[in-house]
C-alpha positions as CSV (number, residue, x, y, z in Angstrom):
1,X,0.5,-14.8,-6.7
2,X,-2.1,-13.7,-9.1
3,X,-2.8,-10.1,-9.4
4,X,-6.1,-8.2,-9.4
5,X,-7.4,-5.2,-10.1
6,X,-7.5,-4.2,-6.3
7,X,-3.9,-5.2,-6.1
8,X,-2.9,-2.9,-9.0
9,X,-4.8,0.3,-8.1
10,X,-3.6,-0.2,-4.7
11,X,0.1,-0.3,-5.8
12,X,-0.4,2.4,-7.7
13,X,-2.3,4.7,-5.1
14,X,0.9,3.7,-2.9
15,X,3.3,4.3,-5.3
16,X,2.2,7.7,-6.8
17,X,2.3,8.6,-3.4
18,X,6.1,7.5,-2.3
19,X,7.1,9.5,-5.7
20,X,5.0,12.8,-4.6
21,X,5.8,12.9,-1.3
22,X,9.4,13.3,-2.2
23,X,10.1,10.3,0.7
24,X,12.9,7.7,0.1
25,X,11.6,3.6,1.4
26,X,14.1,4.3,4.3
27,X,12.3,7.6,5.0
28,X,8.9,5.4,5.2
29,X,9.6,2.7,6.9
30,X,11.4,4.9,9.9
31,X,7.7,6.9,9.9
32,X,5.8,3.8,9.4
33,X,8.1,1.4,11.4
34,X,9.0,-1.2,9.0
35,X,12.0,-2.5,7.4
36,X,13.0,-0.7,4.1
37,X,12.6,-4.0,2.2
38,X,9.1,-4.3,3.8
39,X,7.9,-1.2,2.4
40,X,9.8,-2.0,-1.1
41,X,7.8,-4.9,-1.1
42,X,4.6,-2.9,-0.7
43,X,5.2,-0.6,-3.8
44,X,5.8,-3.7,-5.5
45,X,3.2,-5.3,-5.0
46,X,5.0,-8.5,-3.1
47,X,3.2,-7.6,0.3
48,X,-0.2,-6.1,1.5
49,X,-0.2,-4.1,4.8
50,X,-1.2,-5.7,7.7
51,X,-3.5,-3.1,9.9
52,X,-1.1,-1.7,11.8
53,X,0.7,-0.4,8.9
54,X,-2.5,0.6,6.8
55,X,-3.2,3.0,9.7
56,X,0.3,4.6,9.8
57,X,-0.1,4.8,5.8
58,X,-3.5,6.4,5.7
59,X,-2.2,9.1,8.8
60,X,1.3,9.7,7.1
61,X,-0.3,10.0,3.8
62,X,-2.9,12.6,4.6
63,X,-5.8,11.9,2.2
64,X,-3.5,11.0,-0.9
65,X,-3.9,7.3,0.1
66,X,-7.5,6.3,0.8
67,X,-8.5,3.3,3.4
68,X,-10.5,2.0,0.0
69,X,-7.0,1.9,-1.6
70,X,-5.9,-0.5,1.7
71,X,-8.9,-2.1,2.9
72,X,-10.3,-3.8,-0.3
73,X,-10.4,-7.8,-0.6
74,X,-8.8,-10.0,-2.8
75,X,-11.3,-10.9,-5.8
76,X,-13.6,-8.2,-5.5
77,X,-12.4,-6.6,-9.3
78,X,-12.5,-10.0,-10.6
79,X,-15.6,-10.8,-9.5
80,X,-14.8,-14.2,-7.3
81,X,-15.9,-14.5,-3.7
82,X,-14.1,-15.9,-1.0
């Protein structure tokens, strides 16, 4: 899977985030409903979010993870289209 910029500011965003808020992955993924793994992969990078999960994000988050840092496409830092 080839990483783009999206991908990386997005894991980053996400990441910062799990550090700050002080949350374990277990404590996120009982809030957000997911598997710990499932929100390991996340901060890694392995997974996006599907919608669902982007929402509960964006609420749980409170403003310190932005929809941009979620919504975003595939190619759009490296210039391709789809």
């Amino acid at each position: 899977m080839a990483t783009t910029g999206y991908l990386f500011v997005t894991i980053m965003n996400f990441t910062n985030y799990i550090k700050t808020c002080g949350a374990t992955h277990n404590d996120l993924a009982q809030q957000l409903g997911v598997s710990r793994s499932y929100v390991t992969m996340l901060a890694n990078g392995q997974k996006r979010p599907s919608w669902r999960v982007a929402r509960r994000i964006l609420v749980i988050a409170q403003g310190q993870v932005t929809a941009d840092d979620l919504v975003a496409e595939y190619g759009e830092e490296d210039g391709r289209s789809e």
